[in-house]
N, CA, C and O atoms as a GROMACS GRO file, in nm:
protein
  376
    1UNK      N    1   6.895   3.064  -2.800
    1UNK     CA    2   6.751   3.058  -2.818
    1UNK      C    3   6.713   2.941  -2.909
    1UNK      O    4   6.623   2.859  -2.891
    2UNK      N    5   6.790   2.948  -2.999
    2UNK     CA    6   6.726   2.833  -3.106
    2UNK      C    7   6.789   2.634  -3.049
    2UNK      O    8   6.763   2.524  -3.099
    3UNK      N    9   6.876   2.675  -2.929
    3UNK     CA   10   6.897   2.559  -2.902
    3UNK      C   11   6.767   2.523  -2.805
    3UNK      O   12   6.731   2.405  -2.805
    4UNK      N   13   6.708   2.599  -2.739
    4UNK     CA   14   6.560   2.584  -2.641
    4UNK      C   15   6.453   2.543  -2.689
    4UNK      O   16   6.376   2.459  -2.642
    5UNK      N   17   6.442   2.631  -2.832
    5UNK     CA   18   6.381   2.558  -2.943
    5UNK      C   19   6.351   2.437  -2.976
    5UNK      O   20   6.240   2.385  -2.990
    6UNK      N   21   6.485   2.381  -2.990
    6UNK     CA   22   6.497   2.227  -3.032
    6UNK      C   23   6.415   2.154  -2.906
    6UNK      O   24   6.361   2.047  -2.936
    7UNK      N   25   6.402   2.196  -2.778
    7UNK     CA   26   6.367   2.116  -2.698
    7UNK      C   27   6.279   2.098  -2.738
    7UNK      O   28   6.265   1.987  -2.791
    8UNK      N   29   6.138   2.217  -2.740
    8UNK     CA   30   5.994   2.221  -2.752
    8UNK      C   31   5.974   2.116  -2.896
    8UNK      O   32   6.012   2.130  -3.012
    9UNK      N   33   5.880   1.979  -2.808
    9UNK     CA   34   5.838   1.960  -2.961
    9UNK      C   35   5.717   1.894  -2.866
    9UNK      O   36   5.740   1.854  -2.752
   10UNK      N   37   5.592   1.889  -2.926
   10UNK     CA   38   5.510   1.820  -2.902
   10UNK      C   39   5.435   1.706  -2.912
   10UNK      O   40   5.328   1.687  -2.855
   11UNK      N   41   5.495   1.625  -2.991
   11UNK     CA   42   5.476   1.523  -3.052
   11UNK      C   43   5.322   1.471  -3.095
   11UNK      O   44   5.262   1.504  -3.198
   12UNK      N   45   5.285   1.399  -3.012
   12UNK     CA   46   5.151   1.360  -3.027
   12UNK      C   47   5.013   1.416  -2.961
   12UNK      O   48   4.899   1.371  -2.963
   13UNK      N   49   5.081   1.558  -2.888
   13UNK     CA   50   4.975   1.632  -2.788
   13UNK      C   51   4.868   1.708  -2.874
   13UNK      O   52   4.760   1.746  -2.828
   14UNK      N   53   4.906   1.726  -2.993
   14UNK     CA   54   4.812   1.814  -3.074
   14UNK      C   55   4.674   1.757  -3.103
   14UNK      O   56   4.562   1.802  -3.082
   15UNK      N   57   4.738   1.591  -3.184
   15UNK     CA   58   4.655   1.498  -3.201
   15UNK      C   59   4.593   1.461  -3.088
   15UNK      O   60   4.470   1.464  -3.089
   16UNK      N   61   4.648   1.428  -2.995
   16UNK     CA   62   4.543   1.359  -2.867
   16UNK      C   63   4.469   1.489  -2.831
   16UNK      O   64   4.357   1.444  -2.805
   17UNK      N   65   4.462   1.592  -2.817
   17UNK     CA   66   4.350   1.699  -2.791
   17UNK      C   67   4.213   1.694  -2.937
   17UNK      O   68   4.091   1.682  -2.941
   18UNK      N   69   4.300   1.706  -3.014
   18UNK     CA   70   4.196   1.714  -3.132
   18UNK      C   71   4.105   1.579  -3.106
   18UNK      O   72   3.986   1.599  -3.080
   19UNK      N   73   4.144   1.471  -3.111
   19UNK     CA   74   4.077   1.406  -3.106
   19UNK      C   75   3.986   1.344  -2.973
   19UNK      O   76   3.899   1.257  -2.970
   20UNK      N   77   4.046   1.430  -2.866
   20UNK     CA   78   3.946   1.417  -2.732
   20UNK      C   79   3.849   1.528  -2.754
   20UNK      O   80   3.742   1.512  -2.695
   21UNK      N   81   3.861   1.629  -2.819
   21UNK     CA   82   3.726   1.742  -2.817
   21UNK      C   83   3.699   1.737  -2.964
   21UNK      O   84   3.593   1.796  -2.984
   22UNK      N   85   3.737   1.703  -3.049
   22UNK     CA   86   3.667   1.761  -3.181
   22UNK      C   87   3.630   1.634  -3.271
   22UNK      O   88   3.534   1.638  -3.348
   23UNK      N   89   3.723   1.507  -3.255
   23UNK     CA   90   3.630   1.388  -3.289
   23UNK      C   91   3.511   1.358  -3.224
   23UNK      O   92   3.428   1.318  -3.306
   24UNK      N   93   3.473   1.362  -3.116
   24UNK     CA   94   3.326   1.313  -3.043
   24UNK      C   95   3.276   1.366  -3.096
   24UNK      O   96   3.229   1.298  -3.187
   25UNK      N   97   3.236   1.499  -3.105
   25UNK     CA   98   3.080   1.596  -3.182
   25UNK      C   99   3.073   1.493  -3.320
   25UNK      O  100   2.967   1.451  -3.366
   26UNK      N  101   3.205   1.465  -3.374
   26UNK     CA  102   3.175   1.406  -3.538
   26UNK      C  103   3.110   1.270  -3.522
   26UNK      O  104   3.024   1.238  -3.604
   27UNK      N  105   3.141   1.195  -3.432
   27UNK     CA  106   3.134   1.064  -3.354
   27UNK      C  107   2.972   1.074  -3.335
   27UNK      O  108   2.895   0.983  -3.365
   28UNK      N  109   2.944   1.169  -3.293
   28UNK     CA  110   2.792   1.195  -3.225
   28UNK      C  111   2.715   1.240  -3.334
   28UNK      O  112   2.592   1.243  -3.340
   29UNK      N  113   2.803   1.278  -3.425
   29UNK     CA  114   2.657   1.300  -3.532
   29UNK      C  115   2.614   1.234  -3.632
   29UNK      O  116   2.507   1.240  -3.693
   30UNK      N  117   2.728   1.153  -3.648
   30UNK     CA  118   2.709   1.014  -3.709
   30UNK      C  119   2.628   0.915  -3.644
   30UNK      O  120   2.543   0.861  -3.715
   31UNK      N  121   2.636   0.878  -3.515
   31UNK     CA  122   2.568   0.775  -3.455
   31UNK      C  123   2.416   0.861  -3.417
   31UNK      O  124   2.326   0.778  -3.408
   32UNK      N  125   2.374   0.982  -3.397
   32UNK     CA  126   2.253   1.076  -3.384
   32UNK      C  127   2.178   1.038  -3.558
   32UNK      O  128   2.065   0.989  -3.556
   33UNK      N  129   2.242   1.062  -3.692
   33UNK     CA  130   2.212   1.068  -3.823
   33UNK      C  131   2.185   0.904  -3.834
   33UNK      O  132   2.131   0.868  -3.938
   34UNK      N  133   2.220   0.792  -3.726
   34UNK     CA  134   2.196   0.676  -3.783
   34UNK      C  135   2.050   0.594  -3.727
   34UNK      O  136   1.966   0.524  -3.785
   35UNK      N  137   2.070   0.647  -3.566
   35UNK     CA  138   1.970   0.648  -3.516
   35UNK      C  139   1.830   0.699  -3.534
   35UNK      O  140   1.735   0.622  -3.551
   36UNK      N  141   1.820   0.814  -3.531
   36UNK     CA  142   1.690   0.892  -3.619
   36UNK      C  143   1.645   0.892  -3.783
   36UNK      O  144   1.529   0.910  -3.819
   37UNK      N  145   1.760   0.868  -3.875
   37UNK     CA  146   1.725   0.861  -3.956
   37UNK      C  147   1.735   0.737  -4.023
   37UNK      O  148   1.658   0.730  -4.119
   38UNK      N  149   1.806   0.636  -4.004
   38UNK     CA  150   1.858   0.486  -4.046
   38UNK      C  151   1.916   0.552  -4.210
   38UNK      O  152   1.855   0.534  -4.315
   39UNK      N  153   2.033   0.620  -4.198
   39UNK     CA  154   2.059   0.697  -4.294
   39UNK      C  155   2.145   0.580  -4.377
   39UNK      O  156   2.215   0.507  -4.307
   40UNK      N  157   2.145   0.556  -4.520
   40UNK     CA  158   2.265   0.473  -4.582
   40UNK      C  159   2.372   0.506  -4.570
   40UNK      O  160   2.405   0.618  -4.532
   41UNK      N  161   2.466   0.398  -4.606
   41UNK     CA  162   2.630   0.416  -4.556
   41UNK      C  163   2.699   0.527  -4.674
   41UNK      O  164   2.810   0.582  -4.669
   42UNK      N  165   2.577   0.540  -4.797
   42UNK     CA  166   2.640   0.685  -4.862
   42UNK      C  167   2.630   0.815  -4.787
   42UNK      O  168   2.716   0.899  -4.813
   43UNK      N  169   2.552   0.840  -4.712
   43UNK     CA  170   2.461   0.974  -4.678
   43UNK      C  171   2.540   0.987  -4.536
   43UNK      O  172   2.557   1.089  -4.469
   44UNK      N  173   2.579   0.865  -4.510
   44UNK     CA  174   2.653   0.882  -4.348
   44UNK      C  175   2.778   0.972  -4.390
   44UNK      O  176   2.801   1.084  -4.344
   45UNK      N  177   2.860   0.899  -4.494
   45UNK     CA  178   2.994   0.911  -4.532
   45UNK      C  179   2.977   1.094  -4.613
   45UNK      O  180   3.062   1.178  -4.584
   46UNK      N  181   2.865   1.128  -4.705
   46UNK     CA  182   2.851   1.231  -4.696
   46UNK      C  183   2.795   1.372  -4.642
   46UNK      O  184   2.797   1.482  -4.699
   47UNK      N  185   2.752   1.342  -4.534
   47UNK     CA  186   2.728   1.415  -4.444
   47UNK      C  187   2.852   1.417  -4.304
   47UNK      O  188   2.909   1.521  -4.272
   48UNK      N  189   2.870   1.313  -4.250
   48UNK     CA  190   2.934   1.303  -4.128
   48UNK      C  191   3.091   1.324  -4.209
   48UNK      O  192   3.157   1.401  -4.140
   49UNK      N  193   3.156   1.287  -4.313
   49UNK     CA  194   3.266   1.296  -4.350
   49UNK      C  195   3.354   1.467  -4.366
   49UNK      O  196   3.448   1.523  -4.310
   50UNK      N  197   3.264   1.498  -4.465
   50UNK     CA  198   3.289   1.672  -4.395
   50UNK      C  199   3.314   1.727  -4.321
   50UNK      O  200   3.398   1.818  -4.321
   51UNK      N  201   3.230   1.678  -4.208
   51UNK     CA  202   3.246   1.752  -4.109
   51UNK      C  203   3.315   1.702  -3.970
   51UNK      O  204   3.328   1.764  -3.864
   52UNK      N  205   3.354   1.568  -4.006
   52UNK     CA  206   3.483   1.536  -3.934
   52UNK      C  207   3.609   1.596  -3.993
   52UNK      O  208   3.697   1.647  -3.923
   53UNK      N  209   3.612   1.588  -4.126
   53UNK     CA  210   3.740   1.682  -4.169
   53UNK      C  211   3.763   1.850  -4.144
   53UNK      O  212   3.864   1.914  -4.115
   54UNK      N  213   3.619   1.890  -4.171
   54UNK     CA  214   3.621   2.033  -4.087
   54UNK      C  215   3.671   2.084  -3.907
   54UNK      O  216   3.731   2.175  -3.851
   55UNK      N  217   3.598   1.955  -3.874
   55UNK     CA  218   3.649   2.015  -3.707
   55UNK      C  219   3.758   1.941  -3.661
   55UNK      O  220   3.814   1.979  -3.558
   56UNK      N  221   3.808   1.820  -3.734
   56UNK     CA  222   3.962   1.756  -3.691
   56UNK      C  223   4.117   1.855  -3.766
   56UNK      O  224   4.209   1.896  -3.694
   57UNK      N  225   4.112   1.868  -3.872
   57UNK     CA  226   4.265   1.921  -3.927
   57UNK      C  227   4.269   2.005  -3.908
   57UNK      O  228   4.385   2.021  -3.870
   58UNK      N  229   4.180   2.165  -3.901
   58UNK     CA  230   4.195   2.305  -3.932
   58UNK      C  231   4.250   2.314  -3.742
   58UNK      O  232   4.326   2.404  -3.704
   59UNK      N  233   4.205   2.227  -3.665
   59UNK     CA  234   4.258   2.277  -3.480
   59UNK      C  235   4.384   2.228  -3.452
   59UNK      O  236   4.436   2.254  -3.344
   60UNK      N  237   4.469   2.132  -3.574
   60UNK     CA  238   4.629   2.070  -3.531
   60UNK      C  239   4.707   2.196  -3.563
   60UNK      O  240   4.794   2.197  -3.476
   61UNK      N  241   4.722   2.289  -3.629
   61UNK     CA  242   4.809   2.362  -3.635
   61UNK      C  243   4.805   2.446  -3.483
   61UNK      O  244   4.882   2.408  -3.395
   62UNK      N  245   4.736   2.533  -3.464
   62UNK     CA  246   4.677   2.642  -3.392
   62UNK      C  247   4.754   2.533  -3.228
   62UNK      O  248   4.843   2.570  -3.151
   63UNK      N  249   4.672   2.398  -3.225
   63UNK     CA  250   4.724   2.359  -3.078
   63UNK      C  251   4.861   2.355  -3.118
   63UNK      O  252   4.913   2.452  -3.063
   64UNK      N  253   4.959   2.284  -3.192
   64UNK     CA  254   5.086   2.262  -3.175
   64UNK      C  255   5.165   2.390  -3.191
   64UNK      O  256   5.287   2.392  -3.175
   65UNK      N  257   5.103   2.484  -3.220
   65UNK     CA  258   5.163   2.603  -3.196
   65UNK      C  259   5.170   2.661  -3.055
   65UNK      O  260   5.264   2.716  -2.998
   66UNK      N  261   5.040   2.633  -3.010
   66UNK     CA  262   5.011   2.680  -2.843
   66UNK      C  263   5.080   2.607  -2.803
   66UNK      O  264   5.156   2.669  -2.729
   67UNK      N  265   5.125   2.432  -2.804
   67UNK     CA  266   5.180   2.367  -2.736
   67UNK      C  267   5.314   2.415  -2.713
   67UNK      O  268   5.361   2.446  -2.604
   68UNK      N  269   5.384   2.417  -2.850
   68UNK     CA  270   5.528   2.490  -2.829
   68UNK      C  271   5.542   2.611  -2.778
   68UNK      O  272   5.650   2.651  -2.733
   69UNK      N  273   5.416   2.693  -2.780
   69UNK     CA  274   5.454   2.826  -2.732
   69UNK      C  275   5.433   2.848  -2.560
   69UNK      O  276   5.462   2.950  -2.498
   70UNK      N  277   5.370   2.716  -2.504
   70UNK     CA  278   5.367   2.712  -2.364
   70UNK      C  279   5.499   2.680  -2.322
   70UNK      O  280   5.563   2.752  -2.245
   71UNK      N  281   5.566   2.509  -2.398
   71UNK     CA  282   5.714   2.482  -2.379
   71UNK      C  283   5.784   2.557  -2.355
   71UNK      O  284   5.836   2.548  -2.243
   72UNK      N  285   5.818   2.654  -2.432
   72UNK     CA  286   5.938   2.742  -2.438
   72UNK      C  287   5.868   2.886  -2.341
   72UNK      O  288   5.946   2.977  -2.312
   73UNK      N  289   5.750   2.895  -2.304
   73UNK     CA  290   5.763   2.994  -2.232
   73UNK      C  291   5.801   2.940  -2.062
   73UNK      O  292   5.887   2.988  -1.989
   74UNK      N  293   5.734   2.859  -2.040
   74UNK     CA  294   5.735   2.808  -1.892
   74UNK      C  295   5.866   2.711  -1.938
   74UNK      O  296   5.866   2.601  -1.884
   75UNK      N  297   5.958   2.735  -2.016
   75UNK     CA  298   6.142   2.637  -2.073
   75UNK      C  299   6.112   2.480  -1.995
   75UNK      O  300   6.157   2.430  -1.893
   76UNK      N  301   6.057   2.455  -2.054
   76UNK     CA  302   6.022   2.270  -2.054
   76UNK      C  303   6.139   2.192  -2.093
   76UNK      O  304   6.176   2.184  -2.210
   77UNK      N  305   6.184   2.145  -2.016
   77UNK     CA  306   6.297   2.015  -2.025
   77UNK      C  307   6.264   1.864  -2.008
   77UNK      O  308   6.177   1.830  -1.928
   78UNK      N  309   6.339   1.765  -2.088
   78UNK     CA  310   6.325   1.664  -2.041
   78UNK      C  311   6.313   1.620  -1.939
   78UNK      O  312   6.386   1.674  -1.855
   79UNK      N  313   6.237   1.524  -1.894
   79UNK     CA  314   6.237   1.517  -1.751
   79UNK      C  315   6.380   1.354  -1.731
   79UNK      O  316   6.422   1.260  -1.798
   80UNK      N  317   6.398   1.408  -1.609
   80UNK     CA  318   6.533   1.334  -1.503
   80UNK      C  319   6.475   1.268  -1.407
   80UNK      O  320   6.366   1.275  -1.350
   81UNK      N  321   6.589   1.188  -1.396
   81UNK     CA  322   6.553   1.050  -1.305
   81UNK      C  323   6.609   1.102  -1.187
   81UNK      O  324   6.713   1.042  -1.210
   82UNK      N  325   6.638   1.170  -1.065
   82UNK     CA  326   6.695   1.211  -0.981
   82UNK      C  327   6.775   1.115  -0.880
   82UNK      O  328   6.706   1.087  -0.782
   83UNK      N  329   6.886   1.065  -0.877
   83UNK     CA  330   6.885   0.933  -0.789
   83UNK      C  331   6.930   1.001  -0.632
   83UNK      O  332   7.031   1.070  -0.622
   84UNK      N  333   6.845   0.973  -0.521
   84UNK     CA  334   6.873   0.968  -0.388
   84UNK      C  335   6.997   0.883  -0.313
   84UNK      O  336   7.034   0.766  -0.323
   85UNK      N  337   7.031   0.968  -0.255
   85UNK     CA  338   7.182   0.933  -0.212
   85UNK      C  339   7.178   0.798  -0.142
   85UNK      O  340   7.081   0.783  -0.067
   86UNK      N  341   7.278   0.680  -0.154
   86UNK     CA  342   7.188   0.549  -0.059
   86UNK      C  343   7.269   0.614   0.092
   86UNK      O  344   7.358   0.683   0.144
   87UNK      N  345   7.132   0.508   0.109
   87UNK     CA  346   7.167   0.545   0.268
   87UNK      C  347   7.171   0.387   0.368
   87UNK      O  348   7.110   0.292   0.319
   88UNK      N  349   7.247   0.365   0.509
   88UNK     CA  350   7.268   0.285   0.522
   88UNK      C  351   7.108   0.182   0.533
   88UNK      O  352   6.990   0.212   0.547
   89UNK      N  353   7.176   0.067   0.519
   89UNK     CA  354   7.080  -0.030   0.532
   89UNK      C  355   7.039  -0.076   0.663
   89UNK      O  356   7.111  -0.122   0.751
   90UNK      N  357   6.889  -0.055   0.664
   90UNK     CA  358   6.868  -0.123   0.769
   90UNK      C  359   6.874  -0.231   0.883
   90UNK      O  360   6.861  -0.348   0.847
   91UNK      N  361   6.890  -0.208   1.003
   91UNK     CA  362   6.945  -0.369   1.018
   91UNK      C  363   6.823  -0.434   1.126
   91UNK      O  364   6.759  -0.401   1.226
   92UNK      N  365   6.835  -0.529   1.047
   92UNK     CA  366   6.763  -0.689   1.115
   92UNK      C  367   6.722  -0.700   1.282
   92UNK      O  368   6.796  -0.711   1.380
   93UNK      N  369   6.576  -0.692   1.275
   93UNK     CA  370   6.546  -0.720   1.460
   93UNK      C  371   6.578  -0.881   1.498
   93UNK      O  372   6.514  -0.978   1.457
   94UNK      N  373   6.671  -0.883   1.568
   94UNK     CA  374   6.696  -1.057   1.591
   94UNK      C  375   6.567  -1.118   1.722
   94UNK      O  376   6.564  -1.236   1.756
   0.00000   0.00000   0.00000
């Protein structure tokens, strides 16, 4: 079991989700807070900063947990190069 283990790792899948769903809203409320309000670069950084840290770090644990816990249920392996047997070569229309 714990050698199946070793397979599951997710590397950078946690991060690339977090940051396809939970950076944009932060993305959007920064550029929404700049537009309507022509807010200063203090008021951006304290308002929009929060709350990029709120909805980016607290969702990396939770996915890389789901991630590994999909791996090892559906036993995810490296993937293989399969090589096809050769076969003869075609020959030349004269």
């Amino acid at each position: 079991m714990r050698a199946r283990l070793l397979l599951c790792r997710p590397a950078d899948g946690p991060a690339f989700f977090v940051i396809c769903f939970a950076c944009i809203p932060s993305v959007l409320l920064g550029v929404w807070l700049e537009v309507a309000y022509s807010a200063p670069i203090w008021v951006q950084f304290l308002v929009t900063g929060p709350f990029m840290l709120a909805t980016c770090i607290p969702p990396l644990r939770p996915l890389k947990g789901w991630l590994i816990a999909s791996q090892y249920f559906y036993k995810a392996e490296e993937g293989k190069l399969v090589r096809l047997p050769a076969t003869d070569a075609p020959q030349s229309v004269k």
